[in-house]
Residue frames as a rotation matrix with the C-alpha (Angstrom) as fourth column:
UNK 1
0.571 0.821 0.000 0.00
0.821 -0.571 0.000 0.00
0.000 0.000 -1.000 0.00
UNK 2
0.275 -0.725 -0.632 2.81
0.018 -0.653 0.757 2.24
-0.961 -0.219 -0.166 0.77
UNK 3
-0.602 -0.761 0.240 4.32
0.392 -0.020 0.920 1.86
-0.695 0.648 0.311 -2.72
UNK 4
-0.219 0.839 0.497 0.95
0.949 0.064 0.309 2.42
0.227 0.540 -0.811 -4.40
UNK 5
0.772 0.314 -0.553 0.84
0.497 -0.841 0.216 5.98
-0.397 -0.441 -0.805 -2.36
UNK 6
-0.115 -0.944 -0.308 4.51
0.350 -0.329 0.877 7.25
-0.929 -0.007 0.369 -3.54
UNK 7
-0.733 0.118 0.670 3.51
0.654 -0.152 0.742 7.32
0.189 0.981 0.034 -7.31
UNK 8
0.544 0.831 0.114 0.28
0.820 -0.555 0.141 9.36
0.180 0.017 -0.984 -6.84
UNK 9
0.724 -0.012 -0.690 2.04
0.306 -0.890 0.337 12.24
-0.618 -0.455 -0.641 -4.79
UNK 10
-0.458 -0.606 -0.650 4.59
-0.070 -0.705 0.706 12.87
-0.886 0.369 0.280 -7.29
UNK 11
-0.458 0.403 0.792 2.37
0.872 0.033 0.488 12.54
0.171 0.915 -0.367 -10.33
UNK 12
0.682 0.687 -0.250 0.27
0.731 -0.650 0.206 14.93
-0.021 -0.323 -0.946 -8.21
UNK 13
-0.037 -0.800 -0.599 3.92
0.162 -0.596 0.786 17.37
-0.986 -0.068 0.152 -7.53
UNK 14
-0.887 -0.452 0.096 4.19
0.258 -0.311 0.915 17.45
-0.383 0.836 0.392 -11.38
UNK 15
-0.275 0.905 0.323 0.73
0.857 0.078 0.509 18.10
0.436 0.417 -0.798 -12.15
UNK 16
0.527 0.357 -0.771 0.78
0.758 -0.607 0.237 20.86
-0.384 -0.710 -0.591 -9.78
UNK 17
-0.079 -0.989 0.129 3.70
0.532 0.067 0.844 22.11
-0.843 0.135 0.521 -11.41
UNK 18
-0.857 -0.246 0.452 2.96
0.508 -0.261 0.821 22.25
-0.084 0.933 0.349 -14.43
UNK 19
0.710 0.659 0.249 -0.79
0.540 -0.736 0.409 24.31
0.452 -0.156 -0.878 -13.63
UNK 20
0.475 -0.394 -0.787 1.45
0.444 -0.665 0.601 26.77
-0.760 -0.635 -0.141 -11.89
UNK 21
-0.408 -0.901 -0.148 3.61
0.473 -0.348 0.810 27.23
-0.781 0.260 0.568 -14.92
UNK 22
-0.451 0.696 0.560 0.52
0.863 0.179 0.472 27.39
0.228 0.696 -0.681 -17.12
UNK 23
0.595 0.793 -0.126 -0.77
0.792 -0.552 0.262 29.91
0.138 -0.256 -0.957 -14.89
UNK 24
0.121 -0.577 -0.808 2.34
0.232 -0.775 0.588 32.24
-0.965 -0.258 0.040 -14.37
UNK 25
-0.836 -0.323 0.444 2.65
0.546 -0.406 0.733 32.15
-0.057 0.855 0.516 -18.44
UNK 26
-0.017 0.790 0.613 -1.23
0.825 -0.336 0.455 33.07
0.566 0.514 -0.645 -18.84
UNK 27
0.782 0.413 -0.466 -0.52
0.599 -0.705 0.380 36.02
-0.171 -0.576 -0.799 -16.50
UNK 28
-0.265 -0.853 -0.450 2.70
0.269 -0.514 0.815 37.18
-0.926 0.094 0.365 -18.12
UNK 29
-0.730 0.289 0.620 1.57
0.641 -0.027 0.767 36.72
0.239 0.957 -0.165 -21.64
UNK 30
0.562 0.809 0.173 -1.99
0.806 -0.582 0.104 39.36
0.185 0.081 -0.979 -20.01
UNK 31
-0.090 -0.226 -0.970 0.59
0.468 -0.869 0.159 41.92
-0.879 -0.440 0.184 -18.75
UNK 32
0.909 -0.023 0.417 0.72
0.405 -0.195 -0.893 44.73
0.102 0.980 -0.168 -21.23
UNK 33
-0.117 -0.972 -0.206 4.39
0.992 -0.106 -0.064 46.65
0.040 -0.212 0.977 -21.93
UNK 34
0.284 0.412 -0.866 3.75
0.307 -0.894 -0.325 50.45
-0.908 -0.174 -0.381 -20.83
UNK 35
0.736 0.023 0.677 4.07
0.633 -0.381 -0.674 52.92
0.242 0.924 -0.294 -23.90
UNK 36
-0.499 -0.864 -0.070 7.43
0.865 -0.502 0.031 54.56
-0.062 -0.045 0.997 -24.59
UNK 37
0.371 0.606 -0.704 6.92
0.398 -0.788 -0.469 57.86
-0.839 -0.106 -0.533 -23.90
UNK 38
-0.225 -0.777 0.588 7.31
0.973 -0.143 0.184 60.40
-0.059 0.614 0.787 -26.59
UNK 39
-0.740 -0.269 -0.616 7.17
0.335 -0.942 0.009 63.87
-0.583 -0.200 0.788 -27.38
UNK 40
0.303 0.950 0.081 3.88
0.613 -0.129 -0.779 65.73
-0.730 0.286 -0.621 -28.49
UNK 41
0.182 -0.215 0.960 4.18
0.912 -0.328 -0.246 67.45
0.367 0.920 0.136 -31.95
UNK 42
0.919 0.136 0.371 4.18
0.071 -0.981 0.183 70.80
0.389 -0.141 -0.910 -29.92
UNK 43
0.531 -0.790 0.305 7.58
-0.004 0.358 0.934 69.66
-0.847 -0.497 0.187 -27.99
UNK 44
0.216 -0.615 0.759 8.95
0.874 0.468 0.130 68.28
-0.435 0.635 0.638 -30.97
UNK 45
0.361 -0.046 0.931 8.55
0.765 -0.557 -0.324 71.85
0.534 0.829 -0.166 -32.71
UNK 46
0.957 -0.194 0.217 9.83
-0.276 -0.839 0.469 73.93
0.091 -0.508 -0.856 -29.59
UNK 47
0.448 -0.894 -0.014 12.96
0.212 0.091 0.973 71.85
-0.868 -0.439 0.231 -29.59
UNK 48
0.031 -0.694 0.720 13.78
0.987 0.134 0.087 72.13
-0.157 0.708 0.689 -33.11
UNK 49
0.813 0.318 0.487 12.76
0.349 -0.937 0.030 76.09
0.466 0.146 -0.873 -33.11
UNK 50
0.901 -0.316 0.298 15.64
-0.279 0.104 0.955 75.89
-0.333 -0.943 0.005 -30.19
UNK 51
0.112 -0.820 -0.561 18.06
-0.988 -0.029 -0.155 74.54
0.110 0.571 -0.813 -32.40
UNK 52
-0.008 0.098 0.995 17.83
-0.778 0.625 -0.068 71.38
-0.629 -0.774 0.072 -31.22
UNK 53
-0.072 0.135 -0.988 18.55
-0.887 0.445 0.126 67.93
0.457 0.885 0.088 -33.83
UNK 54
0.834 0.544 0.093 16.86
-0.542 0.839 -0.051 64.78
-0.106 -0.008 0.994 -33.45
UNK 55
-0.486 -0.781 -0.392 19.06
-0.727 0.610 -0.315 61.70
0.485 0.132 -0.864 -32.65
UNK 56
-0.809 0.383 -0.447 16.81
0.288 0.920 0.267 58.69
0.513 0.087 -0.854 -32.38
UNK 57
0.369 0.919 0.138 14.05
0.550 -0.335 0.765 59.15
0.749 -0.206 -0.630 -30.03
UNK 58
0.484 -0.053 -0.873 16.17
0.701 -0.574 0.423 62.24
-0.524 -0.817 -0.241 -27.82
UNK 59
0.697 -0.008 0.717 16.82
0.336 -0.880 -0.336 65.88
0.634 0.475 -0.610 -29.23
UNK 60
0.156 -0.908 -0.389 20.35
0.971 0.069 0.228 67.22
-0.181 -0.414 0.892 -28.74
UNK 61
0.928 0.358 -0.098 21.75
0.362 -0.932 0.027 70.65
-0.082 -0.060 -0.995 -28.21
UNK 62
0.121 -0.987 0.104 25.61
0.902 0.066 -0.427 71.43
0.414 0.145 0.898 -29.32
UNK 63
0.978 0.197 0.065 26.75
0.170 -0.943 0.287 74.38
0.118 -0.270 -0.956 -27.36
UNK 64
0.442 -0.871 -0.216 30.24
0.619 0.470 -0.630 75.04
0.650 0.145 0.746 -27.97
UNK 65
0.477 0.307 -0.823 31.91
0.868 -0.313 0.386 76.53
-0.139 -0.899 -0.416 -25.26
UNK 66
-0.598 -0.739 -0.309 33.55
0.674 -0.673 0.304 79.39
-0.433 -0.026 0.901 -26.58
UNK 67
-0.511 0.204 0.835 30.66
0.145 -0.937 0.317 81.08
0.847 0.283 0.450 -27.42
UNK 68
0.808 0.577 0.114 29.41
0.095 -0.320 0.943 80.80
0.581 -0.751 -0.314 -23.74
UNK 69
0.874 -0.225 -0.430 32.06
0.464 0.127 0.877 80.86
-0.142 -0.966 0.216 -21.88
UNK 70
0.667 -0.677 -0.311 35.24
-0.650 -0.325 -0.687 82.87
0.364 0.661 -0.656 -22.19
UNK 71
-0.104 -0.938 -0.330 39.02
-0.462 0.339 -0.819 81.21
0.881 0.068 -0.469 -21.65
UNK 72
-0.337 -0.120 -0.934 38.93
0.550 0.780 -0.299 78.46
0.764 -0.615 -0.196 -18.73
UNK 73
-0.881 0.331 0.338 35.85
-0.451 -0.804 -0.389 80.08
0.143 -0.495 0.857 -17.17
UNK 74
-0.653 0.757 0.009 32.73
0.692 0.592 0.413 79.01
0.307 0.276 -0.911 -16.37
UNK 75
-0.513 0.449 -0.731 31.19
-0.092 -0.876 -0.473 82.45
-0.853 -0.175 0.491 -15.96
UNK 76
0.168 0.848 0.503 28.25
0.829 0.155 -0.538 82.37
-0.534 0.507 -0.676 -18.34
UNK 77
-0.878 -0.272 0.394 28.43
0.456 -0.727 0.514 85.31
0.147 0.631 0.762 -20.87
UNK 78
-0.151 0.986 0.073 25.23
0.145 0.095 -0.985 87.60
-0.978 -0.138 -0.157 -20.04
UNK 79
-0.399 0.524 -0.752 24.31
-0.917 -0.218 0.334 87.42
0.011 0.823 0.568 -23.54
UNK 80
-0.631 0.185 -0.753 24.50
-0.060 0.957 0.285 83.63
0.773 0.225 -0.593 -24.13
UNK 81
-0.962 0.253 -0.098 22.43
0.127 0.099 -0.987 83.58
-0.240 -0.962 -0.127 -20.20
UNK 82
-0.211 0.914 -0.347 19.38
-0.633 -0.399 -0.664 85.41
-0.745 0.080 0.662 -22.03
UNK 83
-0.147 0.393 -0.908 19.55
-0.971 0.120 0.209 83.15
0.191 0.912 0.364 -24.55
UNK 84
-0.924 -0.380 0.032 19.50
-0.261 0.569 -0.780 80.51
0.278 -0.729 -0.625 -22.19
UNK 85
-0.382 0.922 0.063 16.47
0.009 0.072 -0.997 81.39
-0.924 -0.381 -0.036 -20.05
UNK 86
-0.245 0.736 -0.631 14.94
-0.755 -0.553 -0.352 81.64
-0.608 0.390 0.691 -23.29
UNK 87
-0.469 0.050 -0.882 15.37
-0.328 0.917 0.227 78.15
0.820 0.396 -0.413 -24.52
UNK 88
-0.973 0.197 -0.123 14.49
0.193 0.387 -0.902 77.33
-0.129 -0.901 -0.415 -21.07
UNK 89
-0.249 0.952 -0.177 10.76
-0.513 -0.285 -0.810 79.22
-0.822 -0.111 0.559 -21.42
UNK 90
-0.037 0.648 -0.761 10.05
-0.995 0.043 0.086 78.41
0.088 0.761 0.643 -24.73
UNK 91
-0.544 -0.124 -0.830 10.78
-0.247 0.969 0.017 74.40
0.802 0.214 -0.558 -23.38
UNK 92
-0.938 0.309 -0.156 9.30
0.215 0.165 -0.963 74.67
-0.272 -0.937 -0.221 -19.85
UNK 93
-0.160 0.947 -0.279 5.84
-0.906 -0.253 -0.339 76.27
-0.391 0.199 0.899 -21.83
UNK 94
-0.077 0.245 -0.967 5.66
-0.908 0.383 0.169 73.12
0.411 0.891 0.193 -23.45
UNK 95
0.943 0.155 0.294 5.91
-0.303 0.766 0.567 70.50
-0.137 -0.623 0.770 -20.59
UNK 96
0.768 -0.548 -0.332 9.68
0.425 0.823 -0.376 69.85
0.479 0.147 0.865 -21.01
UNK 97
0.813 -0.147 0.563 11.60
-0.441 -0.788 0.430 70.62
0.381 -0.598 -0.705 -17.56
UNK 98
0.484 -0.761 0.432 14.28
-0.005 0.491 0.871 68.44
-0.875 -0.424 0.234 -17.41
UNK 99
0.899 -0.286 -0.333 17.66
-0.267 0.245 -0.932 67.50
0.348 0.926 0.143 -19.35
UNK 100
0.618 -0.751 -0.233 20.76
0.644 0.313 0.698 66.10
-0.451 -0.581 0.677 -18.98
UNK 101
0.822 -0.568 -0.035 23.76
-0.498 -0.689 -0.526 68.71
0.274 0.450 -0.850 -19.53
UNK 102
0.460 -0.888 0.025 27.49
0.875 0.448 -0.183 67.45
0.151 0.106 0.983 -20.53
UNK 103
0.432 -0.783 -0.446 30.37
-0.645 -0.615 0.454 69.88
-0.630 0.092 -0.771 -19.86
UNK 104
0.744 -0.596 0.303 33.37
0.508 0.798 0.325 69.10
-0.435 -0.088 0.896 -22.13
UNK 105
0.604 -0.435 -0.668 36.62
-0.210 -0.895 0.393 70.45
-0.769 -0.097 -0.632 -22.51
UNK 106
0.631 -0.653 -0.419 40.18
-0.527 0.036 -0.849 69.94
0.570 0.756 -0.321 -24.62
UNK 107
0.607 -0.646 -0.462 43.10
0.660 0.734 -0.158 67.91
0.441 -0.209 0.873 -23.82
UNK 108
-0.356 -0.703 0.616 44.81
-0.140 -0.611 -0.779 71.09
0.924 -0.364 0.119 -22.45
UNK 109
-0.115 0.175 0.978 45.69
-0.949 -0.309 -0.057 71.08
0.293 -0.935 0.202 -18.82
UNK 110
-0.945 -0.246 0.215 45.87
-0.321 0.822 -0.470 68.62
-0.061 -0.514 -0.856 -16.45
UNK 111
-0.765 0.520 -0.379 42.78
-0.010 0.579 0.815 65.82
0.643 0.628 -0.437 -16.77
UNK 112
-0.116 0.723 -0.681 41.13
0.992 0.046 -0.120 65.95
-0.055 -0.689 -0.723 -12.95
UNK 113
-0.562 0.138 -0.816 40.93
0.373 -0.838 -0.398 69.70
-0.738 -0.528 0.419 -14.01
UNK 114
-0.882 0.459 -0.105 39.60
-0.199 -0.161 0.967 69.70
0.426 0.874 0.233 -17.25
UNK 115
-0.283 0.849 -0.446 36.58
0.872 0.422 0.249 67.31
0.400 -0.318 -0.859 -15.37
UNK 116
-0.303 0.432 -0.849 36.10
0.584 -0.620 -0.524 70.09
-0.753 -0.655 -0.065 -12.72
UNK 117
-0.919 -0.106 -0.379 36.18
-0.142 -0.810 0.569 72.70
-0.367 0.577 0.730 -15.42
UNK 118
-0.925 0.192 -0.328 33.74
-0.284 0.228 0.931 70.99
0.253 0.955 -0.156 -17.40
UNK 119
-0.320 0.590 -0.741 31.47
0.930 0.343 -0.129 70.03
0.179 -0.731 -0.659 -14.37
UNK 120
-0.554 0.350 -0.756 31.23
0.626 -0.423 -0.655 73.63
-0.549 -0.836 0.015 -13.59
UNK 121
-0.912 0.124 -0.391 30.17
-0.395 -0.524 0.755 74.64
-0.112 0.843 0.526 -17.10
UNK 122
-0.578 0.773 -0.261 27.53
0.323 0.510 0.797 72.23
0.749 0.377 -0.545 -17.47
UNK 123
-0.513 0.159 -0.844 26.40
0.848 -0.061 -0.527 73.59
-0.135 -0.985 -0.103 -13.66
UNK 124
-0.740 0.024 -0.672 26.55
-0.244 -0.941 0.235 77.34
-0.626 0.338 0.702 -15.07
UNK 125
-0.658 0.714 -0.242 24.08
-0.625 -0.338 0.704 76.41
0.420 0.614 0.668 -17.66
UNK 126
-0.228 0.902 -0.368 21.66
0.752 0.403 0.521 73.91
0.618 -0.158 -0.770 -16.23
UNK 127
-0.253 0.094 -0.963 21.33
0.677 -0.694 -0.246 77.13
-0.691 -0.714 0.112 -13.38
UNK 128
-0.715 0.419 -0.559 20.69
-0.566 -0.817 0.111 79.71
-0.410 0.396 0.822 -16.26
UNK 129
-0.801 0.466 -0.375 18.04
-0.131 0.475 0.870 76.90
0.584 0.746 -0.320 -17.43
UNK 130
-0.303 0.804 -0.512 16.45
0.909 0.404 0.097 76.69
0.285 -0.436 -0.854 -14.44
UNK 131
-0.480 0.367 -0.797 15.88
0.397 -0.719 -0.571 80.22
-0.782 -0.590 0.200 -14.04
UNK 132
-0.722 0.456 -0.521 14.02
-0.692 -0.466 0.551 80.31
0.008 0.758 0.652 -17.58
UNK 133
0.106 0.990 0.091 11.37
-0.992 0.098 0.080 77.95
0.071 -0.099 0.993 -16.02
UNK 134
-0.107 -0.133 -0.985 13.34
-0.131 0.984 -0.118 74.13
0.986 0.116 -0.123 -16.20
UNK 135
0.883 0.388 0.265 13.13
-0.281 -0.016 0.960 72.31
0.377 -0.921 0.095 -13.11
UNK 136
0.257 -0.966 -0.014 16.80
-0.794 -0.203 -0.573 71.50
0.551 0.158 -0.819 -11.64
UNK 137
-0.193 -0.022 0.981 15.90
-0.492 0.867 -0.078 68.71
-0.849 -0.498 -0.178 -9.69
UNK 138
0.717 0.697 0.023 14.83
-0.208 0.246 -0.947 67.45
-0.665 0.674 0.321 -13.27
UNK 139
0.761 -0.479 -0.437 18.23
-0.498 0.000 -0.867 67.96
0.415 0.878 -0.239 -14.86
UNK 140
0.775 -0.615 0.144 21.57
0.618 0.786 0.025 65.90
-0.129 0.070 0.989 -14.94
UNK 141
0.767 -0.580 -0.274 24.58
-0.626 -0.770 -0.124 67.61
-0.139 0.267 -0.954 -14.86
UNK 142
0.724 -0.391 0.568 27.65
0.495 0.868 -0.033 65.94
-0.480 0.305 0.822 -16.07
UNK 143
0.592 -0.759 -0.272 31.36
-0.794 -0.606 -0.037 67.28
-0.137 0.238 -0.962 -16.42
UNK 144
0.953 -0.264 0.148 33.46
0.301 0.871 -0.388 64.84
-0.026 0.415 0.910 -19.16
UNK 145
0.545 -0.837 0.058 36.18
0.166 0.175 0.970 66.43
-0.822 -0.519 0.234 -19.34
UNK 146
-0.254 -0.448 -0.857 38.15
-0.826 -0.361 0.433 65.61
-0.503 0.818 -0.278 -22.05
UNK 147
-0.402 -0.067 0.913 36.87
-0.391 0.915 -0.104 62.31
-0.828 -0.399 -0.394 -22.28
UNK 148
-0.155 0.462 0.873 34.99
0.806 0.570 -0.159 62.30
-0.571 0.679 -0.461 -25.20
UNK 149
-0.558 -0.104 -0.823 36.28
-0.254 -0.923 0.289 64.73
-0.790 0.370 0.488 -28.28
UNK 150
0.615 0.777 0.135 34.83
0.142 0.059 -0.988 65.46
-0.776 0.627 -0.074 -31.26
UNK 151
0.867 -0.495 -0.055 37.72
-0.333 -0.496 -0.802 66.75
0.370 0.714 -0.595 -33.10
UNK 152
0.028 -0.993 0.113 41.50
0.504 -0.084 -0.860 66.01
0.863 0.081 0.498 -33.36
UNK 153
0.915 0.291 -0.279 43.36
0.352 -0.915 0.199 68.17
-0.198 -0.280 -0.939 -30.44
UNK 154
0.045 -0.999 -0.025 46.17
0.842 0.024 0.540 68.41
-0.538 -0.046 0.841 -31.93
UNK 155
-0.304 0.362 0.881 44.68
0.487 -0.736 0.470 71.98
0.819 0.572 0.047 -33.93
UNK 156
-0.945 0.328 0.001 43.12
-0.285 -0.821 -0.495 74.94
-0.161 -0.468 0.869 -32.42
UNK 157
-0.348 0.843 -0.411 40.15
-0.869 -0.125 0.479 74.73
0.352 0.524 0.776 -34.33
UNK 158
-0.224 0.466 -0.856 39.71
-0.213 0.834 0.510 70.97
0.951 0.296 -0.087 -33.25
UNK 159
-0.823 -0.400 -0.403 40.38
0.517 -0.236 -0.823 72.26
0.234 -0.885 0.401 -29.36
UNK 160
-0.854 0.487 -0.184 37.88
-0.432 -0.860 -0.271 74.87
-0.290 -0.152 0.945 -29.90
UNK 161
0.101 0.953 -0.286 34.98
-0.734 0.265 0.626 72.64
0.672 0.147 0.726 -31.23
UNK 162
-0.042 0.472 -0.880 35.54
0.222 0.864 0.453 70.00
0.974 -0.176 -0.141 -28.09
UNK 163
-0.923 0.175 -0.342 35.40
0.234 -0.451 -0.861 72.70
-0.305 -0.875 0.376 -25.46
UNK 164
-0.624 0.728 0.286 31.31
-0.137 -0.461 0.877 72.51
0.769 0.508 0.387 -25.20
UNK 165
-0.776 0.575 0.260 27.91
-0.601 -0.546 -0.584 71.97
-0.194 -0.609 0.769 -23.97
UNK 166
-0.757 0.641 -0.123 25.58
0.149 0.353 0.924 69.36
0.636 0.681 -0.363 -25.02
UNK 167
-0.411 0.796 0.444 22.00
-0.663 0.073 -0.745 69.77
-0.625 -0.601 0.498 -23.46
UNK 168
-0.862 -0.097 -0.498 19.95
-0.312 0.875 0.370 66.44
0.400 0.474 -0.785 -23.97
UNK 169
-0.420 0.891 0.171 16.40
-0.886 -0.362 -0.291 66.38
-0.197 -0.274 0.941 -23.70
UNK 170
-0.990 0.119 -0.073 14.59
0.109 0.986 0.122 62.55
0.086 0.113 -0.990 -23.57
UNK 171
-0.121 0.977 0.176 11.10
-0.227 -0.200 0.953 62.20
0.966 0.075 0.246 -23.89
UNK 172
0.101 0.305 -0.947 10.82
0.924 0.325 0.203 61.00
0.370 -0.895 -0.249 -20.05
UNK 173
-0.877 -0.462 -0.133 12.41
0.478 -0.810 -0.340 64.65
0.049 -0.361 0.931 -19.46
UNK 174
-0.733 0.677 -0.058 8.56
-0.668 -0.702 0.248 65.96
0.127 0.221 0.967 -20.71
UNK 175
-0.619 0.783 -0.057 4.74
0.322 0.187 -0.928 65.89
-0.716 -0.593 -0.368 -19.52
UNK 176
-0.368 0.663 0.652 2.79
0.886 0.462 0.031 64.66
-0.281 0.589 -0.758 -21.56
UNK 177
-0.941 0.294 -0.168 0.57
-0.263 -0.948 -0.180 67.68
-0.212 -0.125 0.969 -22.69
């Protein structure tokens, strides 16, 4: 009788089993996958008014730093500032209050100063962004450095185009509208 009882309970173990696995697929297979956010045609036309250029599904801003900043400064120019807060309104009217700002510099100068340098640039502008209406708890700041040129530095000219700014805007950065 004892041997006759041993087979049942594990036919019964696998039989349980396999309704469990049946039932965790039919409840994965009901989930649904949330919608990527994206940007509302009104967004999409304040960033590109902005200067802003599409790169897959997030909208970049090149800001080289020699026209905002002068010679290993991170003092904002007050022109480039007003033009600032004003990207900042014409995105923050639209439901986009966040972004992630890069600093980056040239290969001059020592490397754990270039980072700082480049940290306080990207600082300097996400601060004139958030006084044209962005939220700063919303934005990323980020000082590469030299870490990641665009150009040669072995030139001026190729020095001068990887001392910048990038502001990055993701659709998660913006509310719905």
């Amino acid at each position: 009788m004892f041997r006759a009882i041993r087979p049942a309970r594990a036919s019964f173990a696998r039989l349980r089993a396999l309704i469990l696995a049946i039932g965790l697929g039919l409840v994965a297979a009901c989930q649904t996958v949330p919608e990527r956010p994206a940007f509302t045609p009104e967004q999409v036309e304040a960033l590109e008014r902005a200067g802003f250029s599409r790169d897959g599904d997030r909208y970049l801003l090149g800001i080289p730093d020699r026209l905002l900043f002068a010679f290993d400064s991170s003092d904002l120019l007050p022109e480039k500032r007003v033009a600032l807060n004003e990207i900042a309104a014409a995105l923050s009217d639209v439901g986009i209050l966040g972004a992630r700002i890069e600093g980056h510099t040239d290969s001059v100068g020592a490397e754990e100063y270039n980072r700082a340098l480049s940290h306080r640039r990207a600082e300097t502008v996400m601060r004139a962004l958030a006084y044209g209406g962005m939220n700063a708890g919303a934005m990323e700041v980020l000082g590469l450095g030299e870490s990641d040129p665009i150009e040669t530095n072995d030139t001026e000219e190729g020095r001068s185009q990887n001392r910048r700014v990038v502001i990055i805007v993701t659709p998660g950065a913006a509310i719905p509208l």
